[in-house]
C-alpha positions in Angstrom: 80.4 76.9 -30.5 78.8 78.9 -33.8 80.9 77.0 -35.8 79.4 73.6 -34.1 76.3 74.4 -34.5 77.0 75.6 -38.1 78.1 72.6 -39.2 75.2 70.1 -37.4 72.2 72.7 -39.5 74.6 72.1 -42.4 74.5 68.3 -42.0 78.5 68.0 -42.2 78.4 64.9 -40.2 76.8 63.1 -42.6 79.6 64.1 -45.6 82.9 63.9 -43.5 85.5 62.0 -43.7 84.2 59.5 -40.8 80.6 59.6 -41.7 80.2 55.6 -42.7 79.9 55.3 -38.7 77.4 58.2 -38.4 75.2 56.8 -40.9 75.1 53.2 -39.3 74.2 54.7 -36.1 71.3 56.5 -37.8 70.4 53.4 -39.7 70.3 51.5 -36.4 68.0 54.1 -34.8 65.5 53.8 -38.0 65.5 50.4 -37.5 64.7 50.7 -33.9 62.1 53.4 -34.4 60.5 51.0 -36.8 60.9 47.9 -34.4 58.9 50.0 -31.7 56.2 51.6 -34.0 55.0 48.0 -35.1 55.4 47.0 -31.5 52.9 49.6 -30.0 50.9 48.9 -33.7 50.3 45.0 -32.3 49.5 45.9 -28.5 47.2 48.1 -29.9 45.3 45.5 -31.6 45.5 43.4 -28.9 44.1 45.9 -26.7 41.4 46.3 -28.8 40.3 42.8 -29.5 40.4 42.3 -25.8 37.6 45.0 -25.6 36.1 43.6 -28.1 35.4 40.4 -26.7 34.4 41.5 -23.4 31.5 43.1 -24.9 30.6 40.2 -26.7 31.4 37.8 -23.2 28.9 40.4 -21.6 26.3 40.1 -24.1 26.3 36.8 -24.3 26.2 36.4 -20.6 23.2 38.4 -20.5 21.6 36.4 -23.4 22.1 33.3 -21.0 20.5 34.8 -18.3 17.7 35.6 -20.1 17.8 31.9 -21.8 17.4 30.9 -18.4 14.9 32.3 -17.0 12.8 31.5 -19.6 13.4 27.9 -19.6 12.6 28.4 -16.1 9.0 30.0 -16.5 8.6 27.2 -19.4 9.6 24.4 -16.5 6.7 25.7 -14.3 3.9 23.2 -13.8 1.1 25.9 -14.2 2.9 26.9 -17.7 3.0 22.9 -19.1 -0.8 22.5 -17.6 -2.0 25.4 -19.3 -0.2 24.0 -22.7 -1.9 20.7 -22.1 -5.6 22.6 -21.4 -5.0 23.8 -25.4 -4.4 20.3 -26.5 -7.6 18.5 -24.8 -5.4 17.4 -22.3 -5.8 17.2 -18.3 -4.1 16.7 -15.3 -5.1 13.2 -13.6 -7.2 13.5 -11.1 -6.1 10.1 -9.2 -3.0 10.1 -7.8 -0.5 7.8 -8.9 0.3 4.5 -7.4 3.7 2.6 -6.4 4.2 -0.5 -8.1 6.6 -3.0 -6.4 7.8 -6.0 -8.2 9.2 -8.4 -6.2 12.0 -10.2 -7.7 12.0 -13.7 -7.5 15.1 -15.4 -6.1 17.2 -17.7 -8.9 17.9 -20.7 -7.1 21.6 -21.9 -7.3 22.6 -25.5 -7.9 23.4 -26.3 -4.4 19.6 -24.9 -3.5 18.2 -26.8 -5.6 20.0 -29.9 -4.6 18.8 -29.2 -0.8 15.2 -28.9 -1.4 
């Protein structure tokens, strides 16, 4: 047993006689401890850009919402009148009226031949 654990602190594993397959084990878990560090390293950034545009999604939401309403209060009839007072202009007094037009019928051939 002390000679065991002798010989791992003295790193004979690595000089032996059947090292070659020690060291491509060790090489294959570098290359998997490098595969999983740029792993995490991408969800990471993922994870981040994701946060980073729900912030944005929820400010520009808000901006909307406040586009909005006041579009709304520019919509109102008592805003547009009081913009038209400023420019000498004035709501009509007489109401408007419904014009009809009455189309007049084109009169086929055969119509025409009857009257």
């Amino acid at each position: 047993m002390k000679n065991g654990v002798y010989n791992i602190l003295k790193a004979r594993f690595l000089i032996d006689d059947d090292a070659m397959k020690n060291w491509r084990f060790i090489v294959f878990l570098i290359l998997l401890a490098i595969v999983m560090i740029a792993n995490t390293q991408r969800f990471e950034q993922k994870v981040f850009q994701i946060a980073k545009l729900t912030t944005e999604v929820k400010e520009l939401r808000s901006e909307f919402v406040d586009r909005r309403s006041q579009l709304m209060k520019l919509k109102m009839e008592s805003t547009v009148s009081d913009k038209m007072v400023e420019k000498q202009i004035f709501p009509s007094t007489v109401p408007p009226i419904k014009i009809k037009v009455k189309k007049e019928e084109e009169k086929t051939f055969l119509k025409k031949l009857w009257q």
